[in-house]
C-alpha positions in Angstrom: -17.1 -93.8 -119.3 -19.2 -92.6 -116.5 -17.9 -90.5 -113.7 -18.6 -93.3 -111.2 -16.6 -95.7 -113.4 -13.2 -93.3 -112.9 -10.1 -93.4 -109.7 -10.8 -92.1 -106.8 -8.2 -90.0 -107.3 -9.3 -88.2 -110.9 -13.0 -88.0 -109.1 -11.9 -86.1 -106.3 -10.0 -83.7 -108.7 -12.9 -83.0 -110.5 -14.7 -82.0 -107.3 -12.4 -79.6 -106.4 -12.5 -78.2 -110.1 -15.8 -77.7 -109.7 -16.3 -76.1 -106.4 -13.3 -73.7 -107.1 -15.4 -73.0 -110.4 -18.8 -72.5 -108.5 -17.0 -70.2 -106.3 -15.4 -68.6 -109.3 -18.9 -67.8 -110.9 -20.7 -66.7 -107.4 -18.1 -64.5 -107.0 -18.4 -63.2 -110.6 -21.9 -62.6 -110.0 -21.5 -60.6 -106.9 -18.9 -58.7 -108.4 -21.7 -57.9 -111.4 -24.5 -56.7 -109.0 -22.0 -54.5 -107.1 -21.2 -53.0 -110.3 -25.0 -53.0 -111.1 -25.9 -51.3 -107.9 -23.0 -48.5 -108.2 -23.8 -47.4 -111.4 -27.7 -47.2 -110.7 -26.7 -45.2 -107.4 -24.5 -42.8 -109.2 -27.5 -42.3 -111.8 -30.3 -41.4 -109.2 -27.2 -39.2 -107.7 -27.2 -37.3 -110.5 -30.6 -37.2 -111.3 -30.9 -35.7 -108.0 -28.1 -33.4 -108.4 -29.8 -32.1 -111.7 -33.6 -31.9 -109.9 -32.2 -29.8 -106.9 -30.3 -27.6 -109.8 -33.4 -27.2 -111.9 -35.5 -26.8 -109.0 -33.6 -23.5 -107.9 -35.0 -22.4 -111.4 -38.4 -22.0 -109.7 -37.3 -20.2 -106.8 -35.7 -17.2 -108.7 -37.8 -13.7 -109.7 -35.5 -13.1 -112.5 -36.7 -15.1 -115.8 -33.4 -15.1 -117.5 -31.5 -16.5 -114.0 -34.2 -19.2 -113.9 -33.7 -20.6 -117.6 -29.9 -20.7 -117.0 -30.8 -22.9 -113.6 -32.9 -25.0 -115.8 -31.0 -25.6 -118.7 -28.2 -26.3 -116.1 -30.3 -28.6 -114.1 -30.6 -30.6 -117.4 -26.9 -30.3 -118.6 -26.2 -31.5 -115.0 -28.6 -34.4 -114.8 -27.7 -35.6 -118.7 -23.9 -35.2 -118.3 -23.7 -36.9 -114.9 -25.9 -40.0 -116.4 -23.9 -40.2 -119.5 -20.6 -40.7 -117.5 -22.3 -42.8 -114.9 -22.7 -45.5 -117.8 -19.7 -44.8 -119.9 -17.1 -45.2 -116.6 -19.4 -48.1 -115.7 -18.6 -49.4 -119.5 -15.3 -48.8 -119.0 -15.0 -50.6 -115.5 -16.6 -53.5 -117.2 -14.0 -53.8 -119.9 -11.5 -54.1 -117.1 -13.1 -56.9 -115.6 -13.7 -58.7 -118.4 -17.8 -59.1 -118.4 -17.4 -58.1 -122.3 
């Protein structure tokens, strides 16, 4: 049975499944790069955050005060990465992408 071949009635339902579906899925999708774009803003945040730390590291006289701002600039940068993609894991979950 074709789609031609059916009521007007049953075709026009169909229609509107389908554009409430397509405007399901764009939405989806926006909702996606949003989440996308946060997290890879919240990593070059704290990539940042970590450079400007580390960077201190070369400004200081004293050698021990300058490893410290490294290794912190470092702990910074790794730590702030790591929970950048774990909350945005955990945000996906939510949503239901996986």
């Amino acid at each position: 049975m074709a789609f031609a071949d059916l009521p007007p009635s049953v075709q026009a339902e169909y229609q509107r499944i389908g554009r409430e579906r397509e405007i399901a899925s764009r939405q989806a999708d926006r909702d996606q790069w949003l989440a996308l774009l946060r997290v890879c803003v919240e990593m070059v945040a704290w990539t940042v955050a970590g450079l400007v730390l580390a960077g201190f590291a070369f400004r200081v006289t004293d050698p021990q005060i300058g490893m410290i701002l490294l290794y912190a600039g470092m702990a910074v940068n790794v730590a702030g990465v790591t929970y950048a993609i774990a909350s945005a894991y955990i945000r996906g979950e939510r949503r239901g992408d996986w």
